[in-house]
C-alpha positions in Angstrom: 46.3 109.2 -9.5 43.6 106.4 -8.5 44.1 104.9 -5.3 44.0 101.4 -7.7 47.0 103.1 -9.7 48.7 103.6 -6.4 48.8 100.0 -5.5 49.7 98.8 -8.6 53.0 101.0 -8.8 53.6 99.9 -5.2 53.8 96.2 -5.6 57.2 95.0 -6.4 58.4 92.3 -8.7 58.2 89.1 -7.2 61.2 86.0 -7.9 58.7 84.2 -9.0 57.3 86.6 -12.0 57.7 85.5 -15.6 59.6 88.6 -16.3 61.8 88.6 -13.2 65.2 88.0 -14.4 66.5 86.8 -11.3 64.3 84.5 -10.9 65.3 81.0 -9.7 63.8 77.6 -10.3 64.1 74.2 -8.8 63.6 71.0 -10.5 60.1 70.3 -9.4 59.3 73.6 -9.8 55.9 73.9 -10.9 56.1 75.8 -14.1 59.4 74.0 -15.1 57.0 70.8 -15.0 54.9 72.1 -17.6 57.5 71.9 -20.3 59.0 68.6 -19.5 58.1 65.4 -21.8 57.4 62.5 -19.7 59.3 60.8 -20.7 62.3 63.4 -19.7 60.4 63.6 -16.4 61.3 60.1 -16.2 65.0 60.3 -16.9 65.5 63.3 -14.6 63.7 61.2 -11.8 65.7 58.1 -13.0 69.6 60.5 -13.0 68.6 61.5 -9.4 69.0 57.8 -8.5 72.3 57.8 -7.6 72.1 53.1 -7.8 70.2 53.8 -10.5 73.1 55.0 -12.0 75.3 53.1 -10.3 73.2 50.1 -11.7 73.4 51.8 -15.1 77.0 52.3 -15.3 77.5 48.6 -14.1 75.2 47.4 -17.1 77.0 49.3 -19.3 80.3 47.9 -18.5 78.9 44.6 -18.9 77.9 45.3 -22.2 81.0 46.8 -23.6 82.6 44.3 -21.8 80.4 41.3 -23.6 79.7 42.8 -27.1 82.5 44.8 -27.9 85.5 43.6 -25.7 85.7 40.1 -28.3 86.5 42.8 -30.7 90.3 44.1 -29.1 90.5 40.2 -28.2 93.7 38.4 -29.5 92.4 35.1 -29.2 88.8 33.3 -30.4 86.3 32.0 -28.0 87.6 28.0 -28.6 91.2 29.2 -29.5 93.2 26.3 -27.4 96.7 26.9 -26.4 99.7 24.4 -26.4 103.1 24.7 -24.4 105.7 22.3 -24.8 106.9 20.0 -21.7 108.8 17.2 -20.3 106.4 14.1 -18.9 107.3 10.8 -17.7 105.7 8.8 -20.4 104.9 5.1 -21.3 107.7 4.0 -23.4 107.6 0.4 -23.0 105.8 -2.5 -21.2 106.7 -5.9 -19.9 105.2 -9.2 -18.2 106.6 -12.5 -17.3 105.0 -14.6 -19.9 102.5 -17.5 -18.3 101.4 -18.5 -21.6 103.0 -21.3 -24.1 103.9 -19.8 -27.7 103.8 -22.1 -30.1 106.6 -22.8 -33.4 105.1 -25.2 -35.8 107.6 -27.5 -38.0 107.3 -26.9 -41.7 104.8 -28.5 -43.2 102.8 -29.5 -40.1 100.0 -28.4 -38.7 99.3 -27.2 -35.2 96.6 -25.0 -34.7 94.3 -23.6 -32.0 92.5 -27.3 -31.6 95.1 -28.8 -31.9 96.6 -26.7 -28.9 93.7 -26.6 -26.6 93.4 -30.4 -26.8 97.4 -30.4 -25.6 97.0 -28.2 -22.9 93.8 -30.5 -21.7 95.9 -33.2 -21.5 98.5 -31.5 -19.7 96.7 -30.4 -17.4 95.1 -33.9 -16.8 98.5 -35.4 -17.2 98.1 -37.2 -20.4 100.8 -38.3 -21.9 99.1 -38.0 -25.4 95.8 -37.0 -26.7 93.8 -37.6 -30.3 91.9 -34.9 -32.2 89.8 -36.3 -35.3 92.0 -39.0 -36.7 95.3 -37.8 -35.6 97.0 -38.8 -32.5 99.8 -36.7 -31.2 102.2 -37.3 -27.8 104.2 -34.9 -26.0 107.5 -34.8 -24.3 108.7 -31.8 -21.2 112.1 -31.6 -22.2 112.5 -29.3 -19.5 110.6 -26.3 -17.4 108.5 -24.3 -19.9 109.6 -26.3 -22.9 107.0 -28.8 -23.9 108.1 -31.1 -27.3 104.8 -32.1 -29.4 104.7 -35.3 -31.9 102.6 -36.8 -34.7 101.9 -40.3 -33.9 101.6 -42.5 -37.3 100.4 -46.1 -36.3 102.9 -48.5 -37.5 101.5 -51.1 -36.0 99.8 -53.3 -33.0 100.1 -56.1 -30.6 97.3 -58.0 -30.0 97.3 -61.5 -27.7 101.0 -61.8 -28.7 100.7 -61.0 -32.3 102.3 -58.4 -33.7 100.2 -56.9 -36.8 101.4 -54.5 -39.1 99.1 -51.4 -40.5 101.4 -49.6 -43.0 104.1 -52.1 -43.7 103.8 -55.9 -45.7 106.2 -57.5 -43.4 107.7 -56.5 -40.1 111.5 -57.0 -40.3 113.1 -58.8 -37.8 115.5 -55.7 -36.8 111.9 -54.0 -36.2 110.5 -57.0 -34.2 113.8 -56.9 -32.2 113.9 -53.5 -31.3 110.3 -53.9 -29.9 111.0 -56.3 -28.2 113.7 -55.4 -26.1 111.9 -51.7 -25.8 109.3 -53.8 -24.3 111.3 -56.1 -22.1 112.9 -53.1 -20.8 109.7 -51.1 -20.4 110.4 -48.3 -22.8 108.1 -46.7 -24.2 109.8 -46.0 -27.6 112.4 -47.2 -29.5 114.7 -46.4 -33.0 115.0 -48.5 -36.2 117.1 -47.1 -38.9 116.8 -43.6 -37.4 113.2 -43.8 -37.1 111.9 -43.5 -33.7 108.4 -45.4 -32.7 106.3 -44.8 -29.5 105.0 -47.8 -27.8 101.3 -46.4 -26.2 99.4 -49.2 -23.8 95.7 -49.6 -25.1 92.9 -51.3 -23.4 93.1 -54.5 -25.3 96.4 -54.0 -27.7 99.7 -52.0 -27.8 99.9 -49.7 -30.4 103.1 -48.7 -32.2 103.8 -45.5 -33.5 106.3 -43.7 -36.0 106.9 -40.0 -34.7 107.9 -36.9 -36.1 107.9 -33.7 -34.4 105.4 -31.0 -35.1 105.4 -28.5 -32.6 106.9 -26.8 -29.8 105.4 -25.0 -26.8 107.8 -22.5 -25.3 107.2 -20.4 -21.9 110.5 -18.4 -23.0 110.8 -15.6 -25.7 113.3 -15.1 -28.9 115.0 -11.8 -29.5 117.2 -11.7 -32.0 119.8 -8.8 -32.3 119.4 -7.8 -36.1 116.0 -7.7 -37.3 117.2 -9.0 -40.8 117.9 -12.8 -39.2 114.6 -13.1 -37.9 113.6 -15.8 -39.8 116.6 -17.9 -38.8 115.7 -17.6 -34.7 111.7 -18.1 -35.8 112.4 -21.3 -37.5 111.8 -24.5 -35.5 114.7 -26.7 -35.7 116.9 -23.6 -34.3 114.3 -23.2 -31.4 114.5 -26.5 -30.7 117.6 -27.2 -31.0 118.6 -24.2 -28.7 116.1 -24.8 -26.5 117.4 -28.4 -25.8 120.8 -27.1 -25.2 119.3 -24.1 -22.5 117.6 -26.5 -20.8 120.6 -29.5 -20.4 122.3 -26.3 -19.5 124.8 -26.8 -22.3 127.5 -23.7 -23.4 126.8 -25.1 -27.5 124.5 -26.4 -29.9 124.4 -27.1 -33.6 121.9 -25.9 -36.4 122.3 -27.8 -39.7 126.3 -26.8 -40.5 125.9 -23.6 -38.1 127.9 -23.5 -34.4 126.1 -21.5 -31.7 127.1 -20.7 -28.0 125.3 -19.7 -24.9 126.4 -17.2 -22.4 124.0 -17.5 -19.2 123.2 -14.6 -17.0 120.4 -14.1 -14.0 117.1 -15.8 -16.1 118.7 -14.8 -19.4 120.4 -16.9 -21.5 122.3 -14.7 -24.6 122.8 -17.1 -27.9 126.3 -16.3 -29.7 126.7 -17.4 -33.2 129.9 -18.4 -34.4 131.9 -15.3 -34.5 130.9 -14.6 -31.0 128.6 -12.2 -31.8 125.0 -11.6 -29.6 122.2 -13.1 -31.7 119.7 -13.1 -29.3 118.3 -13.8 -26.4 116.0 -15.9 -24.4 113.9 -15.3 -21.7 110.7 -15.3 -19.8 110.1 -11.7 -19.9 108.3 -10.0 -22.7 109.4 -6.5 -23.5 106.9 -4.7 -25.7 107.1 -1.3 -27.2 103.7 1.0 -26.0 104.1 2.5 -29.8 103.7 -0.4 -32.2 105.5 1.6 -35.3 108.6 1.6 -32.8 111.2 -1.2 -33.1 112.7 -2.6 -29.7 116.6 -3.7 -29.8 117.2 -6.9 -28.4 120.1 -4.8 -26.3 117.2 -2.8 -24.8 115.1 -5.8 -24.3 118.2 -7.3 -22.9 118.9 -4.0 -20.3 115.4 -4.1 -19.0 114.8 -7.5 -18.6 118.7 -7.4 -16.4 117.1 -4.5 -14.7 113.4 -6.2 -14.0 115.2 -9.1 -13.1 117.6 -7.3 -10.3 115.0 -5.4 -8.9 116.1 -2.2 -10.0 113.8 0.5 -10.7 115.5 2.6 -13.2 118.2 1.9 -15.8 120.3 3.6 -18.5 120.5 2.5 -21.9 122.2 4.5 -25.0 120.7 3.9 -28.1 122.4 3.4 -31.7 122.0 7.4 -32.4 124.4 7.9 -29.5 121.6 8.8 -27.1 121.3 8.0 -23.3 118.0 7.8 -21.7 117.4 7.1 -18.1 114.4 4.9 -17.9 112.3 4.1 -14.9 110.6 1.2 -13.9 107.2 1.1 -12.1 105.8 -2.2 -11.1 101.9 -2.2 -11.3 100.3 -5.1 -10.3 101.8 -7.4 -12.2 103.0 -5.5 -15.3 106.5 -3.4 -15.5 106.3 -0.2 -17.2 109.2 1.3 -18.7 108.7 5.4 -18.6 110.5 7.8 -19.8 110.7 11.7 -19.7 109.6 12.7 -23.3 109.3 16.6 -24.5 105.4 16.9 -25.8 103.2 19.4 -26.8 100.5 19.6 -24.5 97.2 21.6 -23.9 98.3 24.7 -21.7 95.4 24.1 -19.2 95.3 26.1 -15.6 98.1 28.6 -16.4 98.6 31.3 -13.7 97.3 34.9 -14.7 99.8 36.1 -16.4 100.9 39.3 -19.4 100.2 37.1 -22.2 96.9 35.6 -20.5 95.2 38.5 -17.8 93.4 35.6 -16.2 95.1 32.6 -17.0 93.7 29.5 -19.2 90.9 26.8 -18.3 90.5 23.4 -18.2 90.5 23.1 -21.9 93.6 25.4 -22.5 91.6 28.4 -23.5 91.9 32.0 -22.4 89.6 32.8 -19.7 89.1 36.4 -20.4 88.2 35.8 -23.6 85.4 32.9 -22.2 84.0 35.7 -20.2 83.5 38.0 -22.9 81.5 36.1 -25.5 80.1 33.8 -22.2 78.9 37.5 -21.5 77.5 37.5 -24.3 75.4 34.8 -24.1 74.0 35.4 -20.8 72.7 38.6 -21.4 71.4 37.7 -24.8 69.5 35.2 -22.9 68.3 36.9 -20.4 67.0 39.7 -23.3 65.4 36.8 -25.5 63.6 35.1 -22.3 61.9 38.4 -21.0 61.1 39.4 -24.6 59.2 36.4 -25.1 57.5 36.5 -21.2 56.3 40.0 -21.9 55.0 39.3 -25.4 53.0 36.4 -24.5 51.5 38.1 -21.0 50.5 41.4 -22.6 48.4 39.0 -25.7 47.1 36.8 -22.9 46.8 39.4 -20.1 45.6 42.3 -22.1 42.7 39.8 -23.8 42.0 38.6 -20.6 41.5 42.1 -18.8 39.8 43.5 -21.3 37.1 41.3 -22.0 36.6 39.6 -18.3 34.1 36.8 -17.8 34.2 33.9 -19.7 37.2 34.5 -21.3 39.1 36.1 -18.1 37.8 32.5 -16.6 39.5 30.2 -18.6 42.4 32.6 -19.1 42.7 33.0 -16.0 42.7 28.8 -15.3 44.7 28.4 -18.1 47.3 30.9 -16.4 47.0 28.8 -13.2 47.8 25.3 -15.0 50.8 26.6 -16.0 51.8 27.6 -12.7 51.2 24.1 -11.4 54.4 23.2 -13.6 57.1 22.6 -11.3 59.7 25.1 -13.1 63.1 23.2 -12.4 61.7 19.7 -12.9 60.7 20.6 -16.2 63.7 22.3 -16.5 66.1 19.4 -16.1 63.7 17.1 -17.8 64.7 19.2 -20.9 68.1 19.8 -20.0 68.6 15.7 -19.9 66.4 15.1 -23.1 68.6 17.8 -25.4 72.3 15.7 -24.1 70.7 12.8 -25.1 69.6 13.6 -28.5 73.4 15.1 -28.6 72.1 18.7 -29.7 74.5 20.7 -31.0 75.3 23.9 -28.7 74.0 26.6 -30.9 71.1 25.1 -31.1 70.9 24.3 -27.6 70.7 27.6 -26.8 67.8 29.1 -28.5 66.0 26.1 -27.2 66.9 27.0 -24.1 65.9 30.5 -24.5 62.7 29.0 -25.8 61.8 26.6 -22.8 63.1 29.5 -20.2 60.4 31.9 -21.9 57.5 29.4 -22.0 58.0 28.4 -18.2 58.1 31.9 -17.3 55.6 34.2 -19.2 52.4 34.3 -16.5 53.1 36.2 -13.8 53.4 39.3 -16.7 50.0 37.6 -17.7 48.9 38.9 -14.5 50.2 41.9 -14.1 48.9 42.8 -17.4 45.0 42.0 -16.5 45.3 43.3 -13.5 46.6 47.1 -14.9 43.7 46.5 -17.7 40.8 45.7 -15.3 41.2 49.0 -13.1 42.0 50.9 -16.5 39.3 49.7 -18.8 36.7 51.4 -16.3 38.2 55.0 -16.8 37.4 57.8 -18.7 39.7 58.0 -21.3 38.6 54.2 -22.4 34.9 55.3 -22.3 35.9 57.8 -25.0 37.5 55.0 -27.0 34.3 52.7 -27.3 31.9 55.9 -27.6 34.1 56.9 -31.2 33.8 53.7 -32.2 37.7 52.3 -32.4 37.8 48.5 -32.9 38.8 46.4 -29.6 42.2 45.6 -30.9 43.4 49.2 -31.4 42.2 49.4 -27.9 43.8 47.3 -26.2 46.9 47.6 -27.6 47.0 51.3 -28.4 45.1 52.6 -25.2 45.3 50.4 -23.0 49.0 48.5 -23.1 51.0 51.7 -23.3 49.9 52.8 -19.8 51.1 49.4 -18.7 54.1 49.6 -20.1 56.2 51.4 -17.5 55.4 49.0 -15.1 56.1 46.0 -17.2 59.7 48.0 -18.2 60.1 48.2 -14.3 59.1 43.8 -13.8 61.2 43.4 -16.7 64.7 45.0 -15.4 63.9 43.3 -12.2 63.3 40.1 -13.8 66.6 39.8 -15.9 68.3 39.8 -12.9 66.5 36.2 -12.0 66.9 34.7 -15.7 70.5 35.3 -15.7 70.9 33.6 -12.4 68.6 30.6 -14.1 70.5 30.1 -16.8 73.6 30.8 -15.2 72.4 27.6 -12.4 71.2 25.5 -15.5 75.1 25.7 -16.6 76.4 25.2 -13.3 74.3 21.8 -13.5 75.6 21.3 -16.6 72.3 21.1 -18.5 72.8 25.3 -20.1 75.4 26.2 -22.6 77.3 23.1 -24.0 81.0 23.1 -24.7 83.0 24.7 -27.0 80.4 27.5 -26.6 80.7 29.5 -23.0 78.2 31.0 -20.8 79.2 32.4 -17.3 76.9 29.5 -15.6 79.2 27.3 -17.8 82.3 28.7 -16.9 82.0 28.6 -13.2 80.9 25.1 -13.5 84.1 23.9 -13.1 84.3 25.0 -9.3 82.1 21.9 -8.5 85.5 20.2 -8.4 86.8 20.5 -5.5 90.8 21.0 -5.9 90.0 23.4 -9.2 87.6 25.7 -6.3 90.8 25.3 -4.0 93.5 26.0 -6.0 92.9 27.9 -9.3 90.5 30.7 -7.6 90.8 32.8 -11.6 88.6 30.1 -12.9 85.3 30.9 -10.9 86.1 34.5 -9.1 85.8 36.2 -12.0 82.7 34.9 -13.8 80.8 34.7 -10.6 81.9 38.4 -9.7 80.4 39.1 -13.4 77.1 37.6 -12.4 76.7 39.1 -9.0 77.7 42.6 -10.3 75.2 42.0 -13.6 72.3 41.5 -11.1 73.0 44.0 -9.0 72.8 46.4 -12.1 70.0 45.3 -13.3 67.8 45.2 -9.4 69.4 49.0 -9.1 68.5 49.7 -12.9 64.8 48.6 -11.9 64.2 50.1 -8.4 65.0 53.5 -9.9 62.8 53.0 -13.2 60.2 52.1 -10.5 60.4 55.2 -8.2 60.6 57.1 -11.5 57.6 56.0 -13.0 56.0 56.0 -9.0 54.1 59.7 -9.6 53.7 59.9 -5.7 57.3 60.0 -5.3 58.6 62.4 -2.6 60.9 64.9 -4.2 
């Protein structure tokens, strides 16, 4: 045996051998290098990350969360939920009237002229005013109750002589009963039941037949039953009854019908003639808030008692055998008669609770179920937005690196005008122009995707020339022009791929920032529109005050989704980063 053979057999198998069984290797072992893809070399870099993984594991909470969480849902994204309740509501409304109503006799006329010409001289303190050819005259028969009459001229008296306009011959019972009017000073007087106003001119005294043809009455009709309306409307029984309220009389006498009055406290209840309530009369109107609903005159009758004692509340029992205690609130200087009414209303700020996990909004909607599909949306466009700043900065950024001068120049300054933009002007310029064209919210938000990605595609433009420049020069590129490949297969076949991991890596990071955009655009209120949801949206309503205070399920959760989606995807991106890093200590 060779002294070579005798080394040979001495040397023992080493750990390390191929055809050691034992043998051990680590992860970064050398040889165990060699038969790694790298793109597994990537992932086992990435795995021993443990906020990578953390980062992971939160994105992929949020996804199942946004995207299929809708699915086990029991309620739609705009679903709105009711509950039923007791409110103090508007039943009725009253006022003391201020203004004159007006009844017209039949067949006269009386209309608004006619009335502002009345209250003119009223106000002046005219005893009678014209309008056109007609001359009218009123009488106050007592407070609020204001008597208006058609004048006729009869005749005149001019230097003594008594002339006659609608008559051939004055009798002497008429010349008479002037006279004495006039040596008495009266200023009327009656001739075979015809009464005649005597009105001072300048130059003459004018006689006048009258007849009535209106009256202006401060105090309101009620009647009892619905079905004699008519009758209380009609003007001879308003002024017939009117006459008797204001003498203060306890009867009065329509035609061949008796009527009585009962007076209370600024009420004065007319009886007919079986002693019955037929209505009443006052100087408070009581109005229902529903038009379709009819008002008793008993009701009318109770509140105006009630308004009239001071009282703030009364109870009244209706015809169906109800009783309803009815409040009174005095604002300014209308009473409002409220009472508690059961309605359906929207169920908005309910506690957390079995049926809803994390209660309901503002607009009666479940809050978990917001946060799902306003999940959705977030992420989709924070996805859309990087898509399209990547796509546009590799076209521009690999062109631009690859060919250099000229065309890297005016890249280059286009890049740098778009940077002078002032992102969130823009922004909110945009934000303002879409509310006032009123565009609808799906639409809104692939605008908004849109305007997000064109704002924000240069600093990949960058990144992307930069790579290119130091790469172009290399060996492997070299190869590439000397077989003759055309400059597009080069750039985007050679050339972009080795970019690509550290795009992937600006990317993740960048999501991070676009979700927080958009979620700031809908805290502004110019992202995501209602009924659609977003998680900017959503905790938009923490801007009021007393909402942030007191209903803390309303923005907790959906800004605990946003911090914990960033976070995921910053750790998501710092480990893609040391993964891709090949100097990475391990």
């Amino acid at each position: 045996m060779t002294d070579t053979e005798i080394k040979l057999n001495n040397i023992k198998p080493s750990g390390n051998l191929p055809g050691n069984d034992n043998e051990e290797m680590q992860l970064d072992d050398a040889r165990r290098v060699k038969v790694l893809s790298p793109g597994m070399l990537v992932f086992r870099r990435f795995i021993r990350n443990r906020l990578a993984v953390i980062g992971f594991a939160i994105l992929l909470g949020m996804f199942l969360f946004a995207f299929v969480g809708p699915l086990f849902s029991p309620y739609g994204q705009i679903q709105v939920f009711f509950k039923m309740d007791s409110i103090t509501k508007d039943f009725a409304g009253a006022i003391r009237n201020q203004e004159l109503r007006y009844t017209v006799a039949e067949g006269e006329v009386f209309g608004g002229a006619e009335q502002a010409k009345f209250l003119l001289a009223l106000g002046k303190g005219d005893e009678s005013f014209n309008i056109e050819d007609r001359a009218y005259r009123y009488i106050e028969e007592g407070e609020g109750i204001y008597r208006i009459i058609g004048l006729d001229l009869v005749a005149k008296e001019f230097l003594g002589d008594l002339i006659l306009v609608n008559r051939d011959e004055a009798s002497e019972e008429f010349r008479s009963a002037y006279q004495s009017a006039v040596d008495a000073g009266s200023k009327n007087f009656e001739v075979d039941g015809n009464t005649f106003a005597i009105i001072n001119a300048k130059k003459e005294v004018l006689i006048y037949s009258e007849r009535d043809v209106a009256l202006g009455l401060i105090n309101i009709y009620d009647t009892y039953d619905q079905a004699e309306q008519g009758r209380v409307q009609d003007f001879d029984f308003k002024l017939a009854s009117s006459l008797a309220i204001a003498q203060n009389e306890s009867d009065f006498t329509v035609g061949d019908q008796n009527y009585s009055v009962r007076y209370d406290e600024g009420v004065a209840t007319i009886l007919d003639s079986s002693g019955a309530d037929f209505a009443d009369v006052s100087g408070i109107i009581v109005n229902p808030v529903d038009q379709s609903i009819f008002l008793s005159a008993d009701f009318k009758s109770a509140a105006r008692r009630a308004i009239l004692a001071r009282e703030t509340n009364f109870i009244y029992t209706h015809d169906d055998g109800e009783t309803i205690d009815y409040s009174i609130y005095l604002i300014n200087a209308n009473y409002y008669i409220r009472k508690l009414t059961s309605t359906q209303m929207i169920n908005m700020f309910e506690d957390p609770s079995e049926i809803h996990l994390l209660g309901t909004d503002n607009n009666g909607m479940d809050v978990i179920t917001r946060l799902m599909y306003g999940g959705r949306v977030s992420l989709l466009v924070g996805f859309v937005v990087i898509f399209i700043e990547v796509f546009i900065g590799i076209i521009l950024g690999g062109i631009s690196g690859f060919f250099g001068g000229a065309v890297d120049t005016a890249l280059m300054r286009f890049v740098d005008l778009f940077n002078s933009i002032p992102f969130w002007p823009i922004v909110l310029i945009f934000g303002s122009v879409m509310d006032t064209l009123e565009v609808e919210p799906l639409a809104r938000i692939f605008l908004l995707m849109l305007i997000l990605g064109l704002l924000g595609w240069t600093g990949v433009a960058r990144v992307v020339r930069g790579q290119i420049l130091s790469l172009r020069e290399q060996d492997f590129m070299v190869a590439t022009e000397a077989t003759g490949i055309r400059t597009s297969r080069r750039i985007f076949r050679h050339l972009i791929p080795n970019v690509m991991p550290l795009l992937i890596v600006n990317a993740t990071a960048g999501l991070g920032g676009i979700i927080i955009t958009e979620a700031t655009l809908g805290f502004l209120g110019l992202g995501v529109k209602y009924p659609l949801a977003s998680w900017g949206s959503i905790i938009n309503v923490a801007s009021d005050a007393f909402v942030m205070t007191n209903y803390w399920y309303m923005w907790i959760p959906a800004g605990s989704l946003i911090l914990l989606t960033v976070l995921g995807f910053n750790f998501v991106g710092d480990g893609l980063r040391d993964a891709y890093d090949p100097k990475m200590q391990r």
